[in-house]
DOVEX-971766 format. One record per residue: x, y, z of N, C-alpha, C in turn. Coordinates in Angstrom, 1 decimal, decimal comma, always signed. Atoms other than C-alpha are relative to their C-alpha. Layout:
<nodes>
node nx=X; ny=Y; nz=Z; cax=X; cay=Y; caz=Z; cx=X; cy=Y; cz=Z
...
</nodes>
This chain:
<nodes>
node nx=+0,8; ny=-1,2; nz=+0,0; cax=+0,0; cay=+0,0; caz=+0,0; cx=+0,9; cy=+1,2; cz=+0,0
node nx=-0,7; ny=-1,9; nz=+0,3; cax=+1,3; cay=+3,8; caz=-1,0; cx=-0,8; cy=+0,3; cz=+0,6
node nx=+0,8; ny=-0,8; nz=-0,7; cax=-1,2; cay=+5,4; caz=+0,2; cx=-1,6; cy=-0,3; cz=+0,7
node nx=+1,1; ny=+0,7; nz=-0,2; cax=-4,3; cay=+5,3; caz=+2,0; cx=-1,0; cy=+1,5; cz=+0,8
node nx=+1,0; ny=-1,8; nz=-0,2; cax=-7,7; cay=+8,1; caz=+2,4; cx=-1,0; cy=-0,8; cz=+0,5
node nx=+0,8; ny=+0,1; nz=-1,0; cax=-10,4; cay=+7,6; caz=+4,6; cx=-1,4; cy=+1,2; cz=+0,3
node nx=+1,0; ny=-0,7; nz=+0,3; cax=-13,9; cay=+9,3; caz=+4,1; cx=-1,3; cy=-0,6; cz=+1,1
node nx=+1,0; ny=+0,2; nz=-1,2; cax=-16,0; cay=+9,1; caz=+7,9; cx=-1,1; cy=+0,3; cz=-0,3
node nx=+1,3; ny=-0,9; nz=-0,2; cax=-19,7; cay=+9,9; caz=+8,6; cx=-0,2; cy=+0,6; cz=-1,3
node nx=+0,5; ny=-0,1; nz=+1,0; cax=-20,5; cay=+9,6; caz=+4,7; cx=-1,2; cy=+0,1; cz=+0,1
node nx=+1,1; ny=+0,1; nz=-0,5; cax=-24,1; cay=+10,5; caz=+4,6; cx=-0,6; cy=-1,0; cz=-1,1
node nx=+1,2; ny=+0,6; nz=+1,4; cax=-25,3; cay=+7,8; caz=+1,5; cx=+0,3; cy=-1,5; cz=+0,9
node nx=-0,2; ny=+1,7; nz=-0,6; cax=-25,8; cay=+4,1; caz=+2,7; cx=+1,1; cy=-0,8; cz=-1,1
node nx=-1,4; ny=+0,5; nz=+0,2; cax=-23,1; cay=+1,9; caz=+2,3; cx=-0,5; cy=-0,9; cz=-1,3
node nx=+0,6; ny=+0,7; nz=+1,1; cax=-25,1; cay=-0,4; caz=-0,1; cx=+0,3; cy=+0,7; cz=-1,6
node nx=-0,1; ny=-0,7; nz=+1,0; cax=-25,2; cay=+2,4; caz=-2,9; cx=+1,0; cy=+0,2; cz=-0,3
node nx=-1,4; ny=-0,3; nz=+0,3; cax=-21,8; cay=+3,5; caz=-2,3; cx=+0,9; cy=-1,3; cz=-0,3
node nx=-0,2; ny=+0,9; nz=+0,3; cax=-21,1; cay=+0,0; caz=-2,6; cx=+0,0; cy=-0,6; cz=-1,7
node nx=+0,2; ny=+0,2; nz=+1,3; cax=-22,6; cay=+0,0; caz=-6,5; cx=+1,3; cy=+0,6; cz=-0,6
node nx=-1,4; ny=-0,5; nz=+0,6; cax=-19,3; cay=+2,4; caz=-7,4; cx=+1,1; cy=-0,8; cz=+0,2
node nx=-1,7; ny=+0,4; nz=-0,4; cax=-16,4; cay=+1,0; caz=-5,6; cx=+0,2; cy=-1,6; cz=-0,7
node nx=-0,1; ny=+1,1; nz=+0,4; cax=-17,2; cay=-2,3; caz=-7,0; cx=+1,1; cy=-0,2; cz=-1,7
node nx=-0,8; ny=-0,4; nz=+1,4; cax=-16,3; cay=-1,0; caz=-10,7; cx=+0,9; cy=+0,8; cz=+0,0
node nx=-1,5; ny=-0,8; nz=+0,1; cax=-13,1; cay=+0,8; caz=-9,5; cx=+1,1; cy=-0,9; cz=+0,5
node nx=-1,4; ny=+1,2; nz=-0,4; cax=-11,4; cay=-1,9; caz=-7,8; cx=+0,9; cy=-0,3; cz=-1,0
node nx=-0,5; ny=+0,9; nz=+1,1; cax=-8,5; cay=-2,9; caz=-9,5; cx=+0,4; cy=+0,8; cz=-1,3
node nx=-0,5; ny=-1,0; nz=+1,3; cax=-8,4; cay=+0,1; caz=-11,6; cx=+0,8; cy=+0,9; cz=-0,3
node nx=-1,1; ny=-1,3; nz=-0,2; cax=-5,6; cay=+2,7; caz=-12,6; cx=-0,9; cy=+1,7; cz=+0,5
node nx=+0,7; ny=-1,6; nz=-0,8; cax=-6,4; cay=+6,3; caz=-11,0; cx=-0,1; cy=+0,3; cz=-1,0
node nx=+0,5; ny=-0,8; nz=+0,9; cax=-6,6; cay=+8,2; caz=-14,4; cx=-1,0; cy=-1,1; cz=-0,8
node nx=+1,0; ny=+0,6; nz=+0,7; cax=-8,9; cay=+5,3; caz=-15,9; cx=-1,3; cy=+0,1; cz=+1,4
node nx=+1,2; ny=+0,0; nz=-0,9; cax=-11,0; cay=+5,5; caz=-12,5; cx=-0,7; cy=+1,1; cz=+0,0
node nx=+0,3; ny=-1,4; nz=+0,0; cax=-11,1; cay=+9,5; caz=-12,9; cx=-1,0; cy=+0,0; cz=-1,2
node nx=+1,0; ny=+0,0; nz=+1,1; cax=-13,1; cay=+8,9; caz=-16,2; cx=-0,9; cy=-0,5; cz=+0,5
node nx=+1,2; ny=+0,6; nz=-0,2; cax=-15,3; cay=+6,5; caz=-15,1; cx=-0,8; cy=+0,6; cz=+1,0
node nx=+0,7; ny=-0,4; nz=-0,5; cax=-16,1; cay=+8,2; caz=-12,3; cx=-0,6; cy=+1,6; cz=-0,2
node nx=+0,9; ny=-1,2; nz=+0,5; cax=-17,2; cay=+11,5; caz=-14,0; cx=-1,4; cy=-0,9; cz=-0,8
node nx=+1,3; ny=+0,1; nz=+1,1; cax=-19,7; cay=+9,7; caz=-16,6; cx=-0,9; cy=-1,0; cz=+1,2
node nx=+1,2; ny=+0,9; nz=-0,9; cax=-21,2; cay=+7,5; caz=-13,4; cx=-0,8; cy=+1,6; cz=+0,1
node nx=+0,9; ny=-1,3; nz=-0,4; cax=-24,0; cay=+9,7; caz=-12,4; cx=-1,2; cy=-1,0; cz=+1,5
node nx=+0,1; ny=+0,2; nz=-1,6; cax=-24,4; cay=+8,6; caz=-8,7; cx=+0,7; cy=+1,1; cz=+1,0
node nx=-0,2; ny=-0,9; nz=-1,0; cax=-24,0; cay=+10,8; caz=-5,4; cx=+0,8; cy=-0,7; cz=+0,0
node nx=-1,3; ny=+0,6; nz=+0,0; cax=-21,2; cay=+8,1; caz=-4,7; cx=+0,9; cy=+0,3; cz=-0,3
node nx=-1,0; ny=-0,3; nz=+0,6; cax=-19,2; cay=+8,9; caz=-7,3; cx=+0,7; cy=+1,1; cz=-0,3
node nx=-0,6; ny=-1,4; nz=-0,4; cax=-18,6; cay=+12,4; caz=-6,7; cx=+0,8; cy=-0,2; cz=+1,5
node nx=-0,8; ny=+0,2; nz=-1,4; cax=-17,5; cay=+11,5; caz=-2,8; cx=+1,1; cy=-1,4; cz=-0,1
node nx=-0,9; ny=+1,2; nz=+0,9; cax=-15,6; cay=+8,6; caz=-4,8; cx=+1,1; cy=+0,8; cz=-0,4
node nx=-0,7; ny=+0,0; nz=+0,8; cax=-14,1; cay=+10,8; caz=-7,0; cx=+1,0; cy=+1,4; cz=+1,2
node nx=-0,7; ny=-0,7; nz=+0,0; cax=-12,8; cay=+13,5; caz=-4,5; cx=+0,8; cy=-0,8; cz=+1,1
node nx=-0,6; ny=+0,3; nz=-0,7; cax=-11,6; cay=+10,7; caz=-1,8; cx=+1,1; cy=-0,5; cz=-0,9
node nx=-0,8; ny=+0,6; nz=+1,1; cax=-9,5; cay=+9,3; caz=-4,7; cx=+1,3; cy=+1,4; cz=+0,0
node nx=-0,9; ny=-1,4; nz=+0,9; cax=-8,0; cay=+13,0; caz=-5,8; cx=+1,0; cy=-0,5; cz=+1,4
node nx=-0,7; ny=+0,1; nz=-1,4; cax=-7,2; cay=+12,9; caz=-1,5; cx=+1,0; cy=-1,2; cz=+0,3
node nx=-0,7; ny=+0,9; nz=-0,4; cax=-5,6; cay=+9,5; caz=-1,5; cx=+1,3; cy=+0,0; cz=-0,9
node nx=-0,9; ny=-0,1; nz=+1,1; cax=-3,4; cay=+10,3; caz=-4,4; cx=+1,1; cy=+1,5; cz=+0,3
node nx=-1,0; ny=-1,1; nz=-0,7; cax=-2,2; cay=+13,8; caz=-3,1; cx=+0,8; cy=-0,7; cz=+1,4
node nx=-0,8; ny=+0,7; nz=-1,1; cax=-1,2; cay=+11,7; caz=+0,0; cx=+1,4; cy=-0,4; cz=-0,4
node nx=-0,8; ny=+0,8; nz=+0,5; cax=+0,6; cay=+9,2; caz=-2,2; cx=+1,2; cy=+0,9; cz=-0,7
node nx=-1,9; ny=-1,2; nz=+0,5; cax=+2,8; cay=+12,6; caz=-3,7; cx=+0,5; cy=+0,1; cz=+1,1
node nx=-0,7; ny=-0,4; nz=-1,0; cax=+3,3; cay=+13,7; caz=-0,4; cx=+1,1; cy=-1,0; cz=+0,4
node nx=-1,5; ny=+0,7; nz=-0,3; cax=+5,3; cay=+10,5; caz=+0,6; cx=+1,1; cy=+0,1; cz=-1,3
node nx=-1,0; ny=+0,0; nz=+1,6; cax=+6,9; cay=+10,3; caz=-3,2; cx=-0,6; cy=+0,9; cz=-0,6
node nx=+0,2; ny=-0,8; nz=+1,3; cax=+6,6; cay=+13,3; caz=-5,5; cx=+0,8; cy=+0,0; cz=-1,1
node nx=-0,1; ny=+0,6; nz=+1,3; cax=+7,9; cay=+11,4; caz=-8,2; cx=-1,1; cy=-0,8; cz=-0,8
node nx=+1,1; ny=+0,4; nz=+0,8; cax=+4,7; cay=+9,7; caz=-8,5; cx=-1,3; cy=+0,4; cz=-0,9
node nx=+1,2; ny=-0,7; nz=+0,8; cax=+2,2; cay=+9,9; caz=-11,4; cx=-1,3; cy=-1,3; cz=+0,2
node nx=+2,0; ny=+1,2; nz=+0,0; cax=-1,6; cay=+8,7; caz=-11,8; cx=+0,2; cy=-1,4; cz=-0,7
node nx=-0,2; ny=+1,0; nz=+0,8; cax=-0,2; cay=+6,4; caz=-14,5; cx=+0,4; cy=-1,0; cz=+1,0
node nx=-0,9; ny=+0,7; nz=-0,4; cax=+2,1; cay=+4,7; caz=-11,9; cx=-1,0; cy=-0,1; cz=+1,2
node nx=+1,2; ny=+0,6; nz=-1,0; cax=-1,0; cay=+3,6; caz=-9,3; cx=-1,3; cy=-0,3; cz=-0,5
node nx=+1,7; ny=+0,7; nz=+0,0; cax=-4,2; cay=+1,5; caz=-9,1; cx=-0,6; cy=-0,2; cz=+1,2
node nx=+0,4; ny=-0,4; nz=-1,6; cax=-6,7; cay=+1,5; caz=-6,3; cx=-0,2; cy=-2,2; cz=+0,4
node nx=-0,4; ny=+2,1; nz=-0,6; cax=-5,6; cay=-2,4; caz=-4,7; cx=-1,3; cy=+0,1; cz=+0,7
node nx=+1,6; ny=+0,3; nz=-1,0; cax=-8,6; cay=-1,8; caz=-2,1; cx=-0,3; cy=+1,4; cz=+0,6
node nx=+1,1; ny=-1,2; nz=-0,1; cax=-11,8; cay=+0,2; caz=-1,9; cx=-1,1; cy=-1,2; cz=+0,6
node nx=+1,8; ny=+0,9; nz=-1,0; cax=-14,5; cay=-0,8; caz=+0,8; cx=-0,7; cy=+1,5; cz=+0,5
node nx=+0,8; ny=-0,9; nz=-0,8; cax=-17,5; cay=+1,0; caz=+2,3; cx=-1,1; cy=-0,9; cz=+0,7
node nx=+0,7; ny=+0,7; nz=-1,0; cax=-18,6; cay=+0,1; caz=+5,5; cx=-0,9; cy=+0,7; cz=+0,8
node nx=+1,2; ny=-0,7; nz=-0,7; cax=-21,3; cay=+1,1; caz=+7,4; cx=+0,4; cy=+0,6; cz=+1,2
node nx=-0,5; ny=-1,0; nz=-1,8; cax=-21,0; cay=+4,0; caz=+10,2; cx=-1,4; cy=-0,3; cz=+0,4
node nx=+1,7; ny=+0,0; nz=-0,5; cax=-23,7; cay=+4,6; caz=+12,4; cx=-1,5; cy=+0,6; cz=-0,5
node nx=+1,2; ny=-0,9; nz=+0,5; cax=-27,4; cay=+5,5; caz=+11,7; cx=-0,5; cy=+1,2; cz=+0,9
node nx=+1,0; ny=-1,4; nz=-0,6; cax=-29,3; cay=+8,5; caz=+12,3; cx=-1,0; cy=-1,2; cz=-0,2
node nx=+0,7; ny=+0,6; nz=-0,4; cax=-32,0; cay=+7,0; caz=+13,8; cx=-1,6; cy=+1,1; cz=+0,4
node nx=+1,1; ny=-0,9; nz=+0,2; cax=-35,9; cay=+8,9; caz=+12,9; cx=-1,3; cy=-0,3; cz=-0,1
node nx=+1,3; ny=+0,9; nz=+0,0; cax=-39,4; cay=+8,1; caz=+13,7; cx=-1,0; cy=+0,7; cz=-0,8
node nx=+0,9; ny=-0,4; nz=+0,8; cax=-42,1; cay=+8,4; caz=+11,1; cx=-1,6; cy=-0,6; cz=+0,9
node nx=+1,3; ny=+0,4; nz=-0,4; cax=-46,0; cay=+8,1; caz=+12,1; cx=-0,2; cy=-1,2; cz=-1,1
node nx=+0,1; ny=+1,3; nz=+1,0; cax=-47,1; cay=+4,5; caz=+10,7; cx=-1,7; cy=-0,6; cz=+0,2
node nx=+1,0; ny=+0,4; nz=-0,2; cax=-50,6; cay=+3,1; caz=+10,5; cx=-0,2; cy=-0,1; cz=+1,6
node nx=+0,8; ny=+0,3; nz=-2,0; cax=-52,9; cay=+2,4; caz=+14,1; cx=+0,6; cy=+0,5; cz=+0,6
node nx=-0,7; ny=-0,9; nz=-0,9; cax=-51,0; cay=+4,9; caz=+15,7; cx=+1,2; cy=-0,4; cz=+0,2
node nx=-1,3; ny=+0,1; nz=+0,1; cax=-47,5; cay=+3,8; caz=+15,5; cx=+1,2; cy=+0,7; cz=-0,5
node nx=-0,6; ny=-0,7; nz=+1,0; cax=-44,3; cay=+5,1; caz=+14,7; cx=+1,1; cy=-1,1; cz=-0,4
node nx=-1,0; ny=+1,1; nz=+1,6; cax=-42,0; cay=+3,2; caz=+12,0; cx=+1,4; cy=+0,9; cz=+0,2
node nx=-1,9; ny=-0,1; nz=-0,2; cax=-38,0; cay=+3,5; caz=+12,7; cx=+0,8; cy=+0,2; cz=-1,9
node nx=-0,6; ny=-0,7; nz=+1,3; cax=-36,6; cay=+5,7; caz=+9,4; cx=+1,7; cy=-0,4; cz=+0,2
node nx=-1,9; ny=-0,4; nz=-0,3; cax=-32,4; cay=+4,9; caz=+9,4; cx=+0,7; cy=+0,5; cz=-1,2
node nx=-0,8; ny=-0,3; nz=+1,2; cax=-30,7; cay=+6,9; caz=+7,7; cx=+1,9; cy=-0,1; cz=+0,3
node nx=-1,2; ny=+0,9; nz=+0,3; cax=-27,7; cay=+5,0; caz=+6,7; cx=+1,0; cy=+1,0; cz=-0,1
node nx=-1,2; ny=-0,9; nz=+0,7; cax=-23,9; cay=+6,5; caz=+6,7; cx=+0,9; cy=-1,1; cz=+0,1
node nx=-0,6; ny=+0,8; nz=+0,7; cax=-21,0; cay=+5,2; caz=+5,1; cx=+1,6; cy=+0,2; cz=+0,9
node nx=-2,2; ny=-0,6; nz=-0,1; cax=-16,8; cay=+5,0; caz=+5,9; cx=+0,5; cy=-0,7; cz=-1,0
node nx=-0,3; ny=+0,5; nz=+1,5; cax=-15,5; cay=+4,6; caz=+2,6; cx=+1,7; cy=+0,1; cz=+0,1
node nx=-1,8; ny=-0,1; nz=+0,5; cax=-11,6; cay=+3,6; caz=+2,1; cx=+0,8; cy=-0,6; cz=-0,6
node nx=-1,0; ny=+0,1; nz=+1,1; cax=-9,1; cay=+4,1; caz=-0,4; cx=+1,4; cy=-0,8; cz=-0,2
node nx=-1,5; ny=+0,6; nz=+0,2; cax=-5,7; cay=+2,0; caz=-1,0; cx=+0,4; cy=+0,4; cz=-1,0
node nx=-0,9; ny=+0,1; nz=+1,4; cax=-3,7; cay=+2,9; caz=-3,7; cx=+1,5; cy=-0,8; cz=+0,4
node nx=-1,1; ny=+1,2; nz=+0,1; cax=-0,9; cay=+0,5; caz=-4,5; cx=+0,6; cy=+0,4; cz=-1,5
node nx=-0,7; ny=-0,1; nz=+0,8; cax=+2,1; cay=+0,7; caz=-7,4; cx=-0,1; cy=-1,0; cz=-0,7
node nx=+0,0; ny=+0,9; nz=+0,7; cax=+1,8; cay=-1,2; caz=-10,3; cx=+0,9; cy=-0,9; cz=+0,1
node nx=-1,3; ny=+1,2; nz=+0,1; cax=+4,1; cay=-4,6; caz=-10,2; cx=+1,2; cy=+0,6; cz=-0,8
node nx=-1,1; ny=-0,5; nz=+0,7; cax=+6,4; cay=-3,2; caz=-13,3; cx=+0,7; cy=+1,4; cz=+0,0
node nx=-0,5; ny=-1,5; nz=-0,5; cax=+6,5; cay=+0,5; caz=-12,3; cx=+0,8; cy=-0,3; cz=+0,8
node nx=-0,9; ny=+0,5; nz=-1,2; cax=+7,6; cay=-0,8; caz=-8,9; cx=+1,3; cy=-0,6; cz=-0,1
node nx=-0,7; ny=+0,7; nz=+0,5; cax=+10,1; cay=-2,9; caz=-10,4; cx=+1,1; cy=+0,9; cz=-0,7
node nx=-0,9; ny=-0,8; nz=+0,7; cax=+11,4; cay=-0,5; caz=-12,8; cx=+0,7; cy=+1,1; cz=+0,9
node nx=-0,5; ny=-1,0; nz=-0,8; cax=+12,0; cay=+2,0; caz=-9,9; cx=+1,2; cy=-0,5; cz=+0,7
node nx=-0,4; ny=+0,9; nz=-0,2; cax=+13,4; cay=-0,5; caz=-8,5; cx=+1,5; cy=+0,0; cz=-0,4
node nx=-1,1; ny=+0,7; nz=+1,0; cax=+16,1; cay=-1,6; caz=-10,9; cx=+0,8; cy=+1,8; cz=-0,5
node nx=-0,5; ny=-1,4; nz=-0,4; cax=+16,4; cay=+2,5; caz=-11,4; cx=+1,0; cy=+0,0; cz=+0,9
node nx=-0,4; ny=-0,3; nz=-0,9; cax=+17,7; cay=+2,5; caz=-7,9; cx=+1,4; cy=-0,6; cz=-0,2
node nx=-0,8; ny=+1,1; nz=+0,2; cax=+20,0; cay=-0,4; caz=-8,6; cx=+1,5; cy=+0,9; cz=-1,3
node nx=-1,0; ny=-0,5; nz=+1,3; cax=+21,6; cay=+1,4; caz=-11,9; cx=+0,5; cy=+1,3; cz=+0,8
node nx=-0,3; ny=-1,2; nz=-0,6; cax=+22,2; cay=+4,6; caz=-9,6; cx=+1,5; cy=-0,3; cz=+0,7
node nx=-0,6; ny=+0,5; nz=-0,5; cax=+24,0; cay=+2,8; caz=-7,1; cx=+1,5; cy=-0,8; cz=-0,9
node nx=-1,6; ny=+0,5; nz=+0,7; cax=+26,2; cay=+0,7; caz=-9,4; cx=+0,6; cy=+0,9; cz=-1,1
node nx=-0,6; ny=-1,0; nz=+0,3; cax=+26,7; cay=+3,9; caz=-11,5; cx=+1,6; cy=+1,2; cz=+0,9
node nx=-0,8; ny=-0,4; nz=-1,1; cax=+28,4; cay=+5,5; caz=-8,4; cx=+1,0; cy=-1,2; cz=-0,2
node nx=-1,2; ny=+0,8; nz=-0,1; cax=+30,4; cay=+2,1; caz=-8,0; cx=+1,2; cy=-0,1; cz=-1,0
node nx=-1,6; ny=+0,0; nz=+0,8; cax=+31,8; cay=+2,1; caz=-11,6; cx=+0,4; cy=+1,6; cz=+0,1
node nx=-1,4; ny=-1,2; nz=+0,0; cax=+33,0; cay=+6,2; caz=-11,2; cx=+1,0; cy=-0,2; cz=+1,1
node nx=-1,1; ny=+0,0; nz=-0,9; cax=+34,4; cay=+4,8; caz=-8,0; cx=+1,6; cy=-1,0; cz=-1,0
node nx=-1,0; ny=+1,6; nz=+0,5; cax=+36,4; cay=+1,6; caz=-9,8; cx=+0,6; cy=+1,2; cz=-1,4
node nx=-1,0; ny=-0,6; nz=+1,2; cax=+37,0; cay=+4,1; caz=-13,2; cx=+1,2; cy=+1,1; cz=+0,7
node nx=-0,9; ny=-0,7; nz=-0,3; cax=+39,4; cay=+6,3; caz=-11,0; cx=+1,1; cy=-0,6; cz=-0,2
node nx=-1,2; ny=+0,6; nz=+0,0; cax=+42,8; cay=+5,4; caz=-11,9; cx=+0,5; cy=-0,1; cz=+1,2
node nx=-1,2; ny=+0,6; nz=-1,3; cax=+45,2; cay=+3,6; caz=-9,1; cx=+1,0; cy=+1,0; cz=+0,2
node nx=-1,5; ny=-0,5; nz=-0,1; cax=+47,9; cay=+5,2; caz=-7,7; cx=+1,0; cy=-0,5; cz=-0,9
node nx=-1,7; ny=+0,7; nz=+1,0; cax=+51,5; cay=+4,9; caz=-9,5; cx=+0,6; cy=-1,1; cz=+1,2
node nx=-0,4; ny=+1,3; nz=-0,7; cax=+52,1; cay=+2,4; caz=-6,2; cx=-0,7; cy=-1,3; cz=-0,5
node nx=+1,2; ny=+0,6; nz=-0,2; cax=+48,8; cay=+0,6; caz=-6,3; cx=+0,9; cy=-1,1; cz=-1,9
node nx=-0,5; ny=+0,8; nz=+1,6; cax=+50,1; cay=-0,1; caz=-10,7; cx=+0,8; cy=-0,8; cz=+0,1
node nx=-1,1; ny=+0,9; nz=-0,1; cax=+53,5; cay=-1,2; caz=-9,5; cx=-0,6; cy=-1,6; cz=+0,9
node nx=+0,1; ny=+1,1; nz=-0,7; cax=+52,1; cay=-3,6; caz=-7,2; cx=-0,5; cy=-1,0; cz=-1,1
node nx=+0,5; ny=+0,4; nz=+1,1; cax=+49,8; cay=-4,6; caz=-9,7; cx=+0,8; cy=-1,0; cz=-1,1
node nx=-1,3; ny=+0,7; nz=+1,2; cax=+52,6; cay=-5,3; caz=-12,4; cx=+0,7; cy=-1,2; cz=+0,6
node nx=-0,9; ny=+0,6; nz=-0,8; cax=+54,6; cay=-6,9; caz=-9,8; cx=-1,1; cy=-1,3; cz=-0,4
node nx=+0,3; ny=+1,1; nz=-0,3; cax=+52,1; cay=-9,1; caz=-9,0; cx=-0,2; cy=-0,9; cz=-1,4
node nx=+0,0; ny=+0,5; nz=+1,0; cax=+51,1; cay=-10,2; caz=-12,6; cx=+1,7; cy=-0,4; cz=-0,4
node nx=-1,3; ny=+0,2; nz=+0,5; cax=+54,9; cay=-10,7; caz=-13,5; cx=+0,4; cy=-1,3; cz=+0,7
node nx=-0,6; ny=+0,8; nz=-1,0; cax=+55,2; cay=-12,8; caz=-10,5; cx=-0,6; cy=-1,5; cz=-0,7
node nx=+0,8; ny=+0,9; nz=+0,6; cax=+52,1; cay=-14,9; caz=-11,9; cx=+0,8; cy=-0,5; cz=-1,3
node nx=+0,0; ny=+0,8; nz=+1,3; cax=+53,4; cay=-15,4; caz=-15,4; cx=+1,8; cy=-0,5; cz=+0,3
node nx=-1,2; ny=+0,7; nz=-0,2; cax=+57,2; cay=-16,5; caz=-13,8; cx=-0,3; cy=-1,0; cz=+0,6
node nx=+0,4; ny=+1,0; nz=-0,5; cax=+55,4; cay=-19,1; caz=-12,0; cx=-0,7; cy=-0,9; cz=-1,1
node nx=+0,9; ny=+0,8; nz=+0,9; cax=+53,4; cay=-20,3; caz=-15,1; cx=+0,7; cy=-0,4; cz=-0,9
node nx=-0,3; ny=+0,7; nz=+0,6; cax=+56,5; cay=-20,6; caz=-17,1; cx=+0,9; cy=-1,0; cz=+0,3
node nx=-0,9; ny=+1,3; nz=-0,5; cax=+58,3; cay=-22,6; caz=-14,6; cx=-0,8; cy=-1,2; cz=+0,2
node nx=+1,4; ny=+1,3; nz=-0,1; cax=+55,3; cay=-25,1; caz=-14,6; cx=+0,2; cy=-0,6; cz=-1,5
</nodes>
């Protein structure tokens, strides 16, 4: 997990907000930003701005990352508490209204080959540094040893 947003005391029941998150799972952030403009649910607006929020997070730890380079790994919405509201109901009763709220939350996660490639980036950095260390010429001692020692080798290989 890169990053991770958290949207409390949603006021739509978790069921509906449930109809969105199901068709984002799993999806890259700039392909989820489309989809969630052309849905036309209340969801998908409180969808689309806990996304923007879970993604500014994800620069804040790394601002090398782009939208390309994340998909949302896990999206749940769970039920908060109800408002709890009594309506008059036949023979004199009253009937328990709940109005449902939601806690909706975001994961974003790095795609496997991005990851990888950053990765292997790091890697080429590192052994970059090692060969300017290793291309610095030897001392004029460091050579003679050097020589020495090779000379030593090939008088031992032709008395063999």
């Amino acid at each position: 997990m890169i990053a991770k947003a958290t949207a409390k005391y949603v006021r739509i029941s978790p069921k509906k907000a449930r109809l969105v998150t199901r068709v984002l799972k799993g999806m890259p952030i700039n392909k989820a930003y489309a989809v969630l403009g052309s849905i036309n649910k209340k969801s998908s607006a409180i969808l689309y701005k806990l996304l923007k929020s879970a993604f500014n997070n994800a620069q804040k730890k790394d601002s090398t990352i782009n939208e390309a380079d994340l998909y949302i790994s896990k999206i749940v919405a769970d039920s908060g508490p109800m408002l709890k509201r009594h309506r008059a109901m036949s023979m004199g009763r009253a009937g328990m209204i709940r109005k449902r709220t939601s806690h909706i939350t975001v994961n974003l996660d790095m795609h496997r080959h991005t990851a990888i490639k950053r990765e292997e980036s790091k890697k080429t950095k590192k052994m970059s540094i090692f060969r300017k260390r290793q291309d610095k010429k030897p001392s004029p001692q460091k050579r003679e040893n050097a020589t020495s020692k090779d000379n030593l080798k090939k008088k031992e290989a032709k008395k063999k």
